[in-house]
MARBA-3410 file (N, C-alpha, C, O; in Angstrom, 1 decimal):
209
0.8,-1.2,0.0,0.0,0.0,0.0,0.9,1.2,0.0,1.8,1.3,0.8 ~ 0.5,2.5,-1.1,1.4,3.5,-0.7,1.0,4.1,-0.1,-0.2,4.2,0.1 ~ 2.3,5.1,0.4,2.0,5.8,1.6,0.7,7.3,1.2,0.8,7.9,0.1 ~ -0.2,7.4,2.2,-0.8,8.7,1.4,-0.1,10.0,1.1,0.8,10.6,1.7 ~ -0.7,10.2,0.2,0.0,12.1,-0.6,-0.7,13.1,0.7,-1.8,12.8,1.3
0.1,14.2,1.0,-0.6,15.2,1.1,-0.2,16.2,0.5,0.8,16.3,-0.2 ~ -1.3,17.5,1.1,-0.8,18.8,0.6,0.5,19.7,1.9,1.3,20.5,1.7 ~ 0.3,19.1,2.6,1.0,19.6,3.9,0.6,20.9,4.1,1.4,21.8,4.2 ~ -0.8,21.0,4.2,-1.3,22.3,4.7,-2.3,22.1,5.7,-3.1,21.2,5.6 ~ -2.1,23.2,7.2,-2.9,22.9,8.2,-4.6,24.0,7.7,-5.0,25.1,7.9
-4.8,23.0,7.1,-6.6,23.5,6.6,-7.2,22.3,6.2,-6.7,21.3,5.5 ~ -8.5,22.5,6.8,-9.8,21.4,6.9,-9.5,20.6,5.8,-8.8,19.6,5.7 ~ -10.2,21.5,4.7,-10.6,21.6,3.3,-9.3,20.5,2.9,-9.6,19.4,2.6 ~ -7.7,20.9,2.8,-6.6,20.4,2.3,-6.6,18.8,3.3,-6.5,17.8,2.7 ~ -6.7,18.8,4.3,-6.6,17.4,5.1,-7.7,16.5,4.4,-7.4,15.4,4.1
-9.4,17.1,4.0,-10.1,16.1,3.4,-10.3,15.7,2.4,-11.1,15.0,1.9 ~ -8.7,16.7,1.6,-8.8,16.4,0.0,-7.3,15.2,-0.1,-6.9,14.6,-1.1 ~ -6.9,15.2,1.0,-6.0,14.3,1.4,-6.3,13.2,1.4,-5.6,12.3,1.1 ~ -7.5,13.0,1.8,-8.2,11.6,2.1,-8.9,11.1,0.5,-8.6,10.3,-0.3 ~ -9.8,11.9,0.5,-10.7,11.7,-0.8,-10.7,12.5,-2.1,-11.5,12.4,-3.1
-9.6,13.4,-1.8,-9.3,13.8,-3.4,-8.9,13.4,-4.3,-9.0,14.1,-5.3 ~ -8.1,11.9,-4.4,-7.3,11.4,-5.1,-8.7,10.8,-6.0,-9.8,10.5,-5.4 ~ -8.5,10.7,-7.5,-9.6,10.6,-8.9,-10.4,9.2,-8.1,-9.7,8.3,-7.5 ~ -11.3,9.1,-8.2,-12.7,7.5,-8.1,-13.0,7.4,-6.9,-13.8,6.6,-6.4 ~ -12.2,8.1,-6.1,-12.3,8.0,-4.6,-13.9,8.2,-4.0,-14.4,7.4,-3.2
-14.6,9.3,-4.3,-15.8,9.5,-4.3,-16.8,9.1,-4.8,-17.9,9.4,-4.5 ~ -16.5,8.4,-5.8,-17.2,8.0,-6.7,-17.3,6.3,-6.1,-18.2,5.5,-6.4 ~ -16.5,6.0,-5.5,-16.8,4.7,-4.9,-17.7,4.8,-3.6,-18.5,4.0,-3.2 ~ -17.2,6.1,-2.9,-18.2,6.2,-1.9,-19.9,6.2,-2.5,-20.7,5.6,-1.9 ~ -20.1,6.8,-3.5,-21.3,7.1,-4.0,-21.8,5.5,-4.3,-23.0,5.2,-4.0
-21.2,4.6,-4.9,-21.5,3.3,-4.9,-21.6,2.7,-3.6,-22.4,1.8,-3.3 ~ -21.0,3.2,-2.8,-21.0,2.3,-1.6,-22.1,2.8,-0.6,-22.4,2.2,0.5 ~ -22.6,3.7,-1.1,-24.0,4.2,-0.4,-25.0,3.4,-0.1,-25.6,3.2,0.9 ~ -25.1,3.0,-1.4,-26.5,1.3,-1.4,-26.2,0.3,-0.9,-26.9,-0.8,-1.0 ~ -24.7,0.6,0.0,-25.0,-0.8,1.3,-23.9,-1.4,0.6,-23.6,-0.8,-0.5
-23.0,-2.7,1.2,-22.2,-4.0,0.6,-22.4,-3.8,-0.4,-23.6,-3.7,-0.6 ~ -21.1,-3.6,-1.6,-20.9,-4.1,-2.3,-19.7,-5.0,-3.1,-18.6,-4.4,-3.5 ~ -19.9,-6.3,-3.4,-18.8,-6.8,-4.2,-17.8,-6.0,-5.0,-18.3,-5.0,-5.6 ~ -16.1,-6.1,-5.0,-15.3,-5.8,-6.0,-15.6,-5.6,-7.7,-15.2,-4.8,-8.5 ~ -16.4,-6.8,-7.7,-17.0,-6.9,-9.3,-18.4,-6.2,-9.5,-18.9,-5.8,-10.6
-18.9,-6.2,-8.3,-20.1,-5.2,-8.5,-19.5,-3.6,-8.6,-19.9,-2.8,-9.3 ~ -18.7,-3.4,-7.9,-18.1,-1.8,-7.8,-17.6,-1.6,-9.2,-18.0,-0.6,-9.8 ~ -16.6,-2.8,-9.8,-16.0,-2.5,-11.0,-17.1,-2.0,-12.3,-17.1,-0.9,-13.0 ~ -18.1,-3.0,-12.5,-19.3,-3.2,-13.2,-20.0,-1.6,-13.2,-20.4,-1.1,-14.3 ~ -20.1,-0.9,-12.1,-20.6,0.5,-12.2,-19.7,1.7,-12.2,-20.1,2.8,-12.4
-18.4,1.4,-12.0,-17.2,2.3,-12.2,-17.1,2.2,-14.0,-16.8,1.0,-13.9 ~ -17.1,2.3,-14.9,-16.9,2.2,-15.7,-16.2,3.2,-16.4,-16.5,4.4,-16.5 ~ -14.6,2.4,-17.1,-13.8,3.6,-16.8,-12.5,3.3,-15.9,-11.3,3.5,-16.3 ~ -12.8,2.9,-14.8,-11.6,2.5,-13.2,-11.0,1.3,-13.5,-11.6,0.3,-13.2 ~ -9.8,1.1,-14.0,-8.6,0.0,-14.2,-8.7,-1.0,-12.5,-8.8,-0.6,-11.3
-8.6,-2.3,-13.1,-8.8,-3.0,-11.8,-8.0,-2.9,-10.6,-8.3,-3.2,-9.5 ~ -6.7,-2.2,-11.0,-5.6,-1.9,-10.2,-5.7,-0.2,-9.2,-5.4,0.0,-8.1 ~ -6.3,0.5,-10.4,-6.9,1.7,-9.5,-8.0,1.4,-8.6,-7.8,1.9,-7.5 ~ -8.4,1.2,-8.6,-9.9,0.2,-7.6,-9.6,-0.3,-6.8,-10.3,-0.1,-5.8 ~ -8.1,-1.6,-6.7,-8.2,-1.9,-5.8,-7.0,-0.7,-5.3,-7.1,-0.6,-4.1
-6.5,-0.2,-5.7,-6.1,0.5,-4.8,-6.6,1.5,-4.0,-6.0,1.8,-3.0 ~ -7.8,2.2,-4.3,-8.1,3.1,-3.6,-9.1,2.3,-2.9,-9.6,3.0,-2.0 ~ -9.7,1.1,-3.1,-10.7,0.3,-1.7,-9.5,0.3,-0.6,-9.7,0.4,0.6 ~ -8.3,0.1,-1.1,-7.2,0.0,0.2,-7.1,0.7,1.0,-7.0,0.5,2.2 ~ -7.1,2.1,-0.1,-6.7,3.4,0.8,-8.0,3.6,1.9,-7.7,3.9,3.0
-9.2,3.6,1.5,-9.9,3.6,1.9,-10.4,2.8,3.2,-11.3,3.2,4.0 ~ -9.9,1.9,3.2,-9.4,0.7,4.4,-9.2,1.8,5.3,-9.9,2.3,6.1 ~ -7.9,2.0,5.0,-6.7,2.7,5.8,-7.0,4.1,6.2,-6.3,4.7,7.1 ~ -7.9,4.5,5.7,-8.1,6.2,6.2,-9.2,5.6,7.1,-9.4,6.5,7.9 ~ -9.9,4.7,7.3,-11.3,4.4,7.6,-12.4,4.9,7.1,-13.1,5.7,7.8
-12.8,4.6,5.7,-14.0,5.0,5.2,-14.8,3.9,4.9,-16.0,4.0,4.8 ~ -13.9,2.6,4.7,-14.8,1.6,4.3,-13.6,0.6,5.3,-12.5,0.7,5.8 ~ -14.8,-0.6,5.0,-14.3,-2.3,5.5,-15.0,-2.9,4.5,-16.1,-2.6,3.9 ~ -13.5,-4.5,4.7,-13.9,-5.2,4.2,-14.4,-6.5,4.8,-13.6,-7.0,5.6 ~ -16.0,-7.3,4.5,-15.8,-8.3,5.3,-16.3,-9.4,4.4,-16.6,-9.2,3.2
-16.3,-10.5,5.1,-16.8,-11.6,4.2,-18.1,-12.3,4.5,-18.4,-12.6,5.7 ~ -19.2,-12.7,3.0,-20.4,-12.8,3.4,-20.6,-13.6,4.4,-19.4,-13.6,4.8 ~ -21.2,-14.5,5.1,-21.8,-15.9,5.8,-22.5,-16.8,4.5,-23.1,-16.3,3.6 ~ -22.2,-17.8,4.6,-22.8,-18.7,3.4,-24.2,-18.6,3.5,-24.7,-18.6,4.6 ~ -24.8,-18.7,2.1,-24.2,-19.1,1.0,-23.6,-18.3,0.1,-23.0,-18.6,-0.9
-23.9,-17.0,0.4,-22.7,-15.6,0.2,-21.2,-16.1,-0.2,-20.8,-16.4,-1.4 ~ -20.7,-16.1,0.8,-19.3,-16.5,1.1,-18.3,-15.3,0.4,-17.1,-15.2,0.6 ~ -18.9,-14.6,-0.3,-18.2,-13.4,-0.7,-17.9,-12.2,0.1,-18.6,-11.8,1.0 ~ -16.3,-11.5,-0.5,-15.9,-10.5,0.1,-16.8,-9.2,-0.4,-17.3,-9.0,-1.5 ~ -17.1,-8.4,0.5,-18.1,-6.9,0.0,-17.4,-5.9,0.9,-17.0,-6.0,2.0
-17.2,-5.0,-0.2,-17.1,-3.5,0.7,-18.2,-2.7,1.3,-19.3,-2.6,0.8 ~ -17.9,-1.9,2.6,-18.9,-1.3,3.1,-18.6,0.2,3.5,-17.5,0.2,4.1 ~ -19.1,1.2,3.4,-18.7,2.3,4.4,-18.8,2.4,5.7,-20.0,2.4,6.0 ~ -18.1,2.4,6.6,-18.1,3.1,8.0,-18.8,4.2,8.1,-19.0,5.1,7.2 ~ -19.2,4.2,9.3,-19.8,5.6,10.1,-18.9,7.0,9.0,-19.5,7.8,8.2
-17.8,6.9,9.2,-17.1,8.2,8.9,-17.3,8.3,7.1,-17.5,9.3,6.5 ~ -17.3,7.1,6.6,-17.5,7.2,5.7,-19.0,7.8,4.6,-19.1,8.4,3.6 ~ -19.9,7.4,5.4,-21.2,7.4,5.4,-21.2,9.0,5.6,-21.9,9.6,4.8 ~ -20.6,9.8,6.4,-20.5,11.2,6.5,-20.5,12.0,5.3,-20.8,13.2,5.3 ~ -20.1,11.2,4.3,-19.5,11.7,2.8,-21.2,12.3,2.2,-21.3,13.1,1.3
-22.3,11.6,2.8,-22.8,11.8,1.6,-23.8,13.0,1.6,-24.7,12.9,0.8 ~ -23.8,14.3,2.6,-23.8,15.7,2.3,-22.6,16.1,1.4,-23.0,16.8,0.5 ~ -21.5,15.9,1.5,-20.7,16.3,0.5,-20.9,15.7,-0.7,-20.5,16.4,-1.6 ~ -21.4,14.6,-1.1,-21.7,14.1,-2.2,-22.6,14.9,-3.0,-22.5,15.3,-4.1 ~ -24.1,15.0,-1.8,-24.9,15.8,-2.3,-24.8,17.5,-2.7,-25.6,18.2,-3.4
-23.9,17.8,-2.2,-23.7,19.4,-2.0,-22.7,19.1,-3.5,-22.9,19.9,-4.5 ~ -22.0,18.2,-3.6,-21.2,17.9,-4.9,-22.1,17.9,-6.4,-21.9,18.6,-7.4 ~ -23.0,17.1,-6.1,-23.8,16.9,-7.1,-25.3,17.9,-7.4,-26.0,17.8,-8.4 ~ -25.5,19.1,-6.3,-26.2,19.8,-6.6,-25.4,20.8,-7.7,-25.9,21.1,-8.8 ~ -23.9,21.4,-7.1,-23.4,22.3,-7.7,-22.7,21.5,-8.8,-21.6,22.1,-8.8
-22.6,20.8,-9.5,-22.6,20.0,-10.8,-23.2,19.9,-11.9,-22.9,19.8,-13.1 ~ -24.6,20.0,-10.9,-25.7,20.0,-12.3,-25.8,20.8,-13.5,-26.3,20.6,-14.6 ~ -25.0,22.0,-13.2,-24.6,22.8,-14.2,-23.5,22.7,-15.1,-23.2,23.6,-15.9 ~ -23.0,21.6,-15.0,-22.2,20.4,-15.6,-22.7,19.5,-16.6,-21.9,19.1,-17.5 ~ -23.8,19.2,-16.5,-24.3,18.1,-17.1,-24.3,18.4,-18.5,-23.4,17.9,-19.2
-25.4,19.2,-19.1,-25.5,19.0,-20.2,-26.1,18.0,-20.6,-26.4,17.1,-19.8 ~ -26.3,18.0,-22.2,-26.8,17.1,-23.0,-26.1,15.7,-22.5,-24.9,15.9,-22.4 ~ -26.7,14.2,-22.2,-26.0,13.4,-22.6,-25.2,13.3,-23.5,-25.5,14.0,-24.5 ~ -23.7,12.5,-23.7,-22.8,12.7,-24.3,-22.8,11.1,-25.0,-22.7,10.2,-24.2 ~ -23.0,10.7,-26.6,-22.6,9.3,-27.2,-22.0,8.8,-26.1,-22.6,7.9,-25.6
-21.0,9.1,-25.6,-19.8,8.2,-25.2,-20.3,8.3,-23.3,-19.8,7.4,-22.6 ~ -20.8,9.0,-22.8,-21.5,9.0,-21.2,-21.8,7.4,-21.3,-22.3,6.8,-22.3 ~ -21.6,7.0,-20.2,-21.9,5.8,-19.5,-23.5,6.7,-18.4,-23.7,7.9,-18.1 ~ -24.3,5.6,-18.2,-25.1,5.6,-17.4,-25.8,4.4,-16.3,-26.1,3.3,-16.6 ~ -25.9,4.9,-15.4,-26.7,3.5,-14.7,-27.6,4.5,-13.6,-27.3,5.5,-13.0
-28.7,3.7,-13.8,-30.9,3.9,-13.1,-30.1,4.7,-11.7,-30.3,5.9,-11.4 ~ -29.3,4.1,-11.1,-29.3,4.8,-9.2,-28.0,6.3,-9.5,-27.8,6.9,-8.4 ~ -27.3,6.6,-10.5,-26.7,7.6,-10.3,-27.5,8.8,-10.1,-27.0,9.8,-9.5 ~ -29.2,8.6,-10.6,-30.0,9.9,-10.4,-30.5,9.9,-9.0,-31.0,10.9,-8.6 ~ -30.2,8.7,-8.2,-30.6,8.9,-6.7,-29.7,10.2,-5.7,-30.0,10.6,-4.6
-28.9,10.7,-6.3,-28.2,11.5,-5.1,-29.0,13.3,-5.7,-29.3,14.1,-4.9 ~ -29.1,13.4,-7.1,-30.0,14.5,-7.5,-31.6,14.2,-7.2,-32.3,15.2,-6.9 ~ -32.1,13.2,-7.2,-33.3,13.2,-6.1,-34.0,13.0,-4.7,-35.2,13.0,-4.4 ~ -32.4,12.6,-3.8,-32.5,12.9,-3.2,-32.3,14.3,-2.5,-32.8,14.4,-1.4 ~ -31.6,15.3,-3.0,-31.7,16.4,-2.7,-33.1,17.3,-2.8,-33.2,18.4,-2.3
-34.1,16.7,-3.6,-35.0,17.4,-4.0,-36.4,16.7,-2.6,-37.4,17.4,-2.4 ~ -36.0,15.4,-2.1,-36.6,15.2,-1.3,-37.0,15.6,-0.1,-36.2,15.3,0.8 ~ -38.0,16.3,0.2,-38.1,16.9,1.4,-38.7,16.0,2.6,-38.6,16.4,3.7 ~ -39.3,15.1,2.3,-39.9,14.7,3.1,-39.3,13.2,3.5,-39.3,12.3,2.5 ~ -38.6,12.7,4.8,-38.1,11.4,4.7,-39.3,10.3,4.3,-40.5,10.4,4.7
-38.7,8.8,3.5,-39.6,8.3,3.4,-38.6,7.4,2.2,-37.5,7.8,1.7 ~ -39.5,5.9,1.9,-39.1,5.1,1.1,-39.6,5.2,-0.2,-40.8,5.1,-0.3 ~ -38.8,5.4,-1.3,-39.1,6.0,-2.7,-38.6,4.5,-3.7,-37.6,4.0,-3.6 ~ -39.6,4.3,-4.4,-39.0,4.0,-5.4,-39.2,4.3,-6.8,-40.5,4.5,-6.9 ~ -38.8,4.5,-7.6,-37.8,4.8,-8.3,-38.1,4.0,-9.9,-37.4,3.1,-10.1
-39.4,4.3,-11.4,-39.0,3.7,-11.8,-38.4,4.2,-13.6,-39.1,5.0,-14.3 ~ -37.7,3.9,-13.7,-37.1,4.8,-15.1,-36.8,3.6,-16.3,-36.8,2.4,-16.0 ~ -36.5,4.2,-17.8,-36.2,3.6,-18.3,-35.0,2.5,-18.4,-35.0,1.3,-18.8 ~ -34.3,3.3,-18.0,-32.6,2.7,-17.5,-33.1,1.4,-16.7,-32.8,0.2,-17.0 ~ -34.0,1.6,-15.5,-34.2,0.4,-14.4,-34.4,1.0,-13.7,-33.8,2.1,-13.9
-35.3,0.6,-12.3,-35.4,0.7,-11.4,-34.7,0.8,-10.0,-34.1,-0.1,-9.6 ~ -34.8,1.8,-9.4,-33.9,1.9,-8.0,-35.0,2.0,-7.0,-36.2,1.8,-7.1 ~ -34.2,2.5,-5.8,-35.5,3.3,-4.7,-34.6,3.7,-3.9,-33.5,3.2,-4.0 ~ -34.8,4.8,-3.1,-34.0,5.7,-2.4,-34.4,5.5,-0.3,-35.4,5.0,0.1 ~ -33.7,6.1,0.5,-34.2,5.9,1.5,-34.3,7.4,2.3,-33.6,7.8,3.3
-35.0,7.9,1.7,-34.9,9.7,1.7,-35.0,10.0,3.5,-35.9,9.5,4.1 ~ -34.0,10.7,4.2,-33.8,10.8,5.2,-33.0,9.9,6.1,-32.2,10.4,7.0 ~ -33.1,8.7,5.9,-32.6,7.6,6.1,-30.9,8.2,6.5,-30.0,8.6,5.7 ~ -30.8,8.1,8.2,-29.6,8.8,8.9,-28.9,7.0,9.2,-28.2,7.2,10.2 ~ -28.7,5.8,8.9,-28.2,5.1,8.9,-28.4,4.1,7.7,-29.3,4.3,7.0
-27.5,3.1,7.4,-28.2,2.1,6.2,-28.2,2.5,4.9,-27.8,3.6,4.6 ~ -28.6,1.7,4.0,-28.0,2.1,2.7,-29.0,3.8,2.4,-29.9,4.5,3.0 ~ -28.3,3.8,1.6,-29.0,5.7,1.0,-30.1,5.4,0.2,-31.3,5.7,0.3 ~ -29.4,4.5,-1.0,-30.3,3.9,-2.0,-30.2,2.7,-2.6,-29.4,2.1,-1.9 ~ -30.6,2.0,-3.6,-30.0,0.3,-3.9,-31.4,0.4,-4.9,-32.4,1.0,-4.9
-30.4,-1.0,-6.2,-31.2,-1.4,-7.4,-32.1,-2.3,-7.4,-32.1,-3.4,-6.9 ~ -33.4,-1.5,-8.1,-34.5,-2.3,-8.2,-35.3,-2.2,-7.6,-35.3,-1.3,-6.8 ~ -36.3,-3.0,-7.6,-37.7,-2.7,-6.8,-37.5,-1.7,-5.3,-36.4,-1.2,-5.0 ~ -38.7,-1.6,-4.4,-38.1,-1.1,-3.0,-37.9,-2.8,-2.3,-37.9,-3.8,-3.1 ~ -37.9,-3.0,-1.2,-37.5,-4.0,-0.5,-38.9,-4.6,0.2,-39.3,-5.7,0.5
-39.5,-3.3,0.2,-40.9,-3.1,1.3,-41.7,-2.2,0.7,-41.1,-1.5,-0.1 ~ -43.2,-1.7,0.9,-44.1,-0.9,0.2,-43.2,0.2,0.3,-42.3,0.3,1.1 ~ -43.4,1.3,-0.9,-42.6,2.2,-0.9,-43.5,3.0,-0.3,-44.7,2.7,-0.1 ~ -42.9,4.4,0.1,-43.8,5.9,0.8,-44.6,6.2,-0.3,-45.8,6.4,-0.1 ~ -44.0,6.3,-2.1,-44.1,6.8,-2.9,-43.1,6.2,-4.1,-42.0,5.8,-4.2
-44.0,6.2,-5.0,-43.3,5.3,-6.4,-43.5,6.6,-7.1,-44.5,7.3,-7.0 ~ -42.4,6.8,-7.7,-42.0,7.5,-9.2,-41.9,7.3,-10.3,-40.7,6.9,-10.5 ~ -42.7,7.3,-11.4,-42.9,6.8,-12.3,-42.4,7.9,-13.8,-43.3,8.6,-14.2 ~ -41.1,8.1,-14.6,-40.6,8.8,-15.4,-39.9,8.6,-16.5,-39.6,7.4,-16.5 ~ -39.6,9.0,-17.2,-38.5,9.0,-18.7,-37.6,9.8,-18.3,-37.6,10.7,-17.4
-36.5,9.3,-19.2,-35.2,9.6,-19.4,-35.3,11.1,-19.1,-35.1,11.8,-18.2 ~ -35.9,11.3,-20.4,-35.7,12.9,-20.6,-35.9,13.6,-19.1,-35.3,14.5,-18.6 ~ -36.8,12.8,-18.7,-37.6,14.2,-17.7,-37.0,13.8,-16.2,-37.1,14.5,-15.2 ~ -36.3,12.7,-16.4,-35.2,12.4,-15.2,-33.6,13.2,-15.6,-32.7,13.0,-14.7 ~ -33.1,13.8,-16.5,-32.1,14.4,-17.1,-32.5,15.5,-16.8,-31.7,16.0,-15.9
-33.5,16.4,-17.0,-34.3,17.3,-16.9,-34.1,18.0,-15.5,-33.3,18.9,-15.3 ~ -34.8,17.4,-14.6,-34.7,17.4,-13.1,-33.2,17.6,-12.5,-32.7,18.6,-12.0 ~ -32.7,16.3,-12.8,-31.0,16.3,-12.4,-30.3,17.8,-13.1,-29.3,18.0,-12.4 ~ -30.4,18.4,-13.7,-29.6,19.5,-14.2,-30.5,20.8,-14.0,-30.2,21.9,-14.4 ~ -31.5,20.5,-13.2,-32.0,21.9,-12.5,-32.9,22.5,-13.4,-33.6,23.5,-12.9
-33.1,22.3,-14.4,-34.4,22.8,-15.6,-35.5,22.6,-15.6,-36.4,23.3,-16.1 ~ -35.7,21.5,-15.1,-36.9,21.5,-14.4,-37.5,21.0,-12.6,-37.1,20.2,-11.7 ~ -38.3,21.6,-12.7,-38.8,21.7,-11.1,-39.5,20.2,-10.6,-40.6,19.9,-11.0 ~ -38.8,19.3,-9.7,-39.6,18.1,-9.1,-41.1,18.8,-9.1,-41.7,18.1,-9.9 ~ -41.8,19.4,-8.7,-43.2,19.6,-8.4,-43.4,19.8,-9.8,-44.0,19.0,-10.4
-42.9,20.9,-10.6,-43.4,21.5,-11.7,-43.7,19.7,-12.7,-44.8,19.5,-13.2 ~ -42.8,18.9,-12.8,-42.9,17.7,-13.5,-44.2,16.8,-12.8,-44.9,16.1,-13.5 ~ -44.4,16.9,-11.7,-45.0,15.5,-11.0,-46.6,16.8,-11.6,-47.5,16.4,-12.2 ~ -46.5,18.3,-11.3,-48.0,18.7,-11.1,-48.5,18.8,-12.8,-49.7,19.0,-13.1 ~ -47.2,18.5,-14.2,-47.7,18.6,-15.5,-47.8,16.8,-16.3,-47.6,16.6,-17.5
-48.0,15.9,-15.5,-47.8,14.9,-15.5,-46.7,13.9,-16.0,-46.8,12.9,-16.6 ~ -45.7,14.4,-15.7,-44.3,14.0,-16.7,-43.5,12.9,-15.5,-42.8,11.9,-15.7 ~ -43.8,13.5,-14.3,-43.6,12.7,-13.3,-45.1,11.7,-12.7,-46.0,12.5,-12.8 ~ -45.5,10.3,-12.2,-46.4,10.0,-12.3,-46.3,9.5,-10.5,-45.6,8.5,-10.4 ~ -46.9,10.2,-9.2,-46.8,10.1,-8.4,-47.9,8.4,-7.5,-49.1,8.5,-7.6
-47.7,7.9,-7.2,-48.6,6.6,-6.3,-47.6,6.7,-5.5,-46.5,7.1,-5.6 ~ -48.9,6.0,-4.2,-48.7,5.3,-2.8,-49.7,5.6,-1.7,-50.7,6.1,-2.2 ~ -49.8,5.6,-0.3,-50.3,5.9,0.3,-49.1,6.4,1.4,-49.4,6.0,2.6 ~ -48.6,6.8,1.4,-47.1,6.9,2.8,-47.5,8.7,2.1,-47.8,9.3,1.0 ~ -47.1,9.1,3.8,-46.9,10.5,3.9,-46.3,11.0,2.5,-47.0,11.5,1.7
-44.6,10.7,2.2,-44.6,11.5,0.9,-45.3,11.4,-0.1,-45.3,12.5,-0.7 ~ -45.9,10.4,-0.6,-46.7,10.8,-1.7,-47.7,11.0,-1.9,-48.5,10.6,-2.7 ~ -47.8,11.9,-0.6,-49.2,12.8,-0.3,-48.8,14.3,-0.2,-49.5,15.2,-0.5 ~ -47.7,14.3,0.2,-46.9,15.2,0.3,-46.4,15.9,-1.0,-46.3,17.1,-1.2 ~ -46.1,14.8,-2.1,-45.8,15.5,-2.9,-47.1,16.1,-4.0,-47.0,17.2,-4.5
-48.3,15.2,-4.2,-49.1,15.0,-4.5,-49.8,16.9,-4.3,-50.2,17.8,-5.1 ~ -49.9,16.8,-2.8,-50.4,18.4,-2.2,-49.9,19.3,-2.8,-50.5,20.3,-3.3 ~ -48.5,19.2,-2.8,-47.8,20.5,-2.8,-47.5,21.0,-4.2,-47.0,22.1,-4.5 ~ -47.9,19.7,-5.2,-47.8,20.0,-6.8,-49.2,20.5,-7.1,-49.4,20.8,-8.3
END
């Protein structure tokens, strides 16, 4: 393992870019939000990350304490990465990352990679009300755990359990949203977004569109 880089400067900001500034570093945390995940599951949604950069920075990540590694119980029997408490801290910076980004986005690009749960961290910020969302788009299906202060953030596919609120959308108008052009209520109240459930938020959202 190499030794970590720094900036050798006594500031916040410079010690936490020490830890998680180095390139995929974050971007694994953002995978690692939806709970355990396998090396080949991490690689599979990194697309892009050489198997050698990957495992190196799950190491580093060891070693700063952001994540562990353990091994499933059978019939698992597999190794999965997880975040720690401190790590888990990442994901207002994630979100504060991905709000001021959206102005980033732009048009899909031919060559952009995409996968269904990267729009979970742009709809979760639009979430006001905690509660179990899922999530269903062309790409596939996710669900989110909006407020949710322990436990995965979000994870693929159906919800696990009745959701608060099912979201029902197209590409466009999930691209739309994520880059700030259009308004979560303004979509759900012109029907572009399609709101069910009976759980507080999607009554909530339902009202207030």
């Amino acid at each position: 393992m190499s030794p970590r880089r720094s900036y050798d400067q006594y500031c916040s900001a410079a010690r936490a870019l020490d830890v998680v500034g180095d390139r995929w570093t974050l971007l694994i945390v953002r995978e690692l939000l939806a709970g355990p995940r396998r090396y080949t599951d991490l690689h599979a949604d990194l697309p892009g990350v050489s198997t050698d950069v990957l495992a190196s920075r799950l190491k580093d990540m060891e070693r700063d304490g952001l994540a562990t590694r353990r091994r499933l119980p059978p019939p698992g029997a597999a190794h999965v990465y997880e975040l720690t408490g401190r790590g888990r801290e990442l994901l207002p910076v994630l979100a504060a990352l991905s709000g001021w980004g959206r102005a980033e986005l732009g048009e899909r690009r031919p060559t952009d990679a995409v996968r269904a749960h990267w729009f979970a961290l742009p709809l979760l910020r639009l979430l006001e009300n905690p509660g179990l969302v899922e999530v269903r788009l062309d790409e596939g299906d996710f669900h989110l755990h909006a407020g949710a202060e322990e436990g995965p953030v979000y994870g693929e596919g159906p919800a696990p359990a009745e959701p608060d609120a099912r979201l029902t959308l197209d590409s466009a108008t999930c691209e739309a949203v994520s880059r700030g052009e259009t308004a979560l209520l303004d979509a759900v109240r012109d029907g572009r977004i399609t709101v069910t459930g009976d759980g507080p938020l999607a009554k909530a959202l339902l009202r207030d569109a």
